[in-house]
N, C-alpha and C positions, 0 to 999 in steps of 0.2 A: 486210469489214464495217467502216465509218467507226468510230473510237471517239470517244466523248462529250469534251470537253475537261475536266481534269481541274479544278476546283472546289477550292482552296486555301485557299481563307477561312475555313472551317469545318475545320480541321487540331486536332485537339487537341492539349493541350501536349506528349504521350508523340510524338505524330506528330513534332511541329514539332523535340523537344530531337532525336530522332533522324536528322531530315535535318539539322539542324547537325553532329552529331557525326559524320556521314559528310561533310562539307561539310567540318569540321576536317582531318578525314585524309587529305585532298588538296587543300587550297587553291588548287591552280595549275590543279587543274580547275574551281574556282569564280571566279575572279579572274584577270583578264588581266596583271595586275602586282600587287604590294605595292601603288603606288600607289594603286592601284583599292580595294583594302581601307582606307586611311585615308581616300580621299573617300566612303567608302558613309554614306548618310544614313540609314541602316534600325540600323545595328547600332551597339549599345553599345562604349566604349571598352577592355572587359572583352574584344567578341566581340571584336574586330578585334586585341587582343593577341595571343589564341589562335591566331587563323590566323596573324597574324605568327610567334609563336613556331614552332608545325607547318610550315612552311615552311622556317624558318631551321633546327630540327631536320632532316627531311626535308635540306635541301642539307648539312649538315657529314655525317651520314650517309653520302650516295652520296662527298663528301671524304673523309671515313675508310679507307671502303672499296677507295677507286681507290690511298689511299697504301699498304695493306696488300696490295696487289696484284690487287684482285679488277675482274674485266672488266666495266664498266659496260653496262647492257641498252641492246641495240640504240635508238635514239633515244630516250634519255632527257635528253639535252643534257647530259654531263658537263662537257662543252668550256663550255659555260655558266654552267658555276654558283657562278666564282667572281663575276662582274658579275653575278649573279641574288640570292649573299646579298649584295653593297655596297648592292643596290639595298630588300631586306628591311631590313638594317641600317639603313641612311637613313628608312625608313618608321617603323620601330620608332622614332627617334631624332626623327621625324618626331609622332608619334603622342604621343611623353613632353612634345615638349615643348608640346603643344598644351592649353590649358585642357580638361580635364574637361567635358564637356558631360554629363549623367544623361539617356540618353534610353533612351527601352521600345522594343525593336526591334519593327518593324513585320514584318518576314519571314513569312512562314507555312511558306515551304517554301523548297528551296535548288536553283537549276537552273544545271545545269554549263554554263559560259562555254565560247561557240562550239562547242556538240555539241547541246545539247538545245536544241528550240522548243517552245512551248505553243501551242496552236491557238486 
């Protein structure tokens, strides 16, 4: 049976904080680059620190780890991640140095880059 496409506009605020806060704890499934998180036009300069920062957490993390010995999960791009935080850092450094803009994020809901569609 078809399902109805899912109606986002009416999210209330407990909805909406909660798909960010799952949205923060894995940035790289929301965003195709750091980049991408400093050009979004939706979100405050507040949000997009957040992901930056979770991100750059998230990569010294699986860092830490690989130096303390521990075997990085099968395709997680370890081999990656040092060019993955230059490119967070640059964003972050990107982001500070840009004026302030005060904007009300428009988002209602948060849909994971290249896996989810909405009909």
């Amino acid at each position: 049976m078809p399902t109805e496409p899912t109606d986002h506009s009416h999210a209330t605020s407990q909805e909406t904080d909660a798909d960010f806060d799952a949205a923060v704890a894995d940035p790289s499934a929301f965003f195709e680059s750091p980049a991408a998180i400093v050009a979004d036009t939706e979100m405050t300069d507040e949000q997009k620190q957040r992901f930056l920062a979770a991100w750059e957490q998230d990569i010294t993390a699986r860092q830490r780890a690989a130096e303390e010995g521990m075997v990085p999960e099968a395709g997680s791009g370890a081999d990656n991640d040092a060019a993955q935080l230059k490119r967070v850092k640059a964003a972050i450094g990107q982001l500070d140095a840009t004026p302030s803009a005060a904007t009300t994020p428009g988002r209602s809901h948060w849909k994971r880059w290249g896996r989810d569609t909405l009909a």
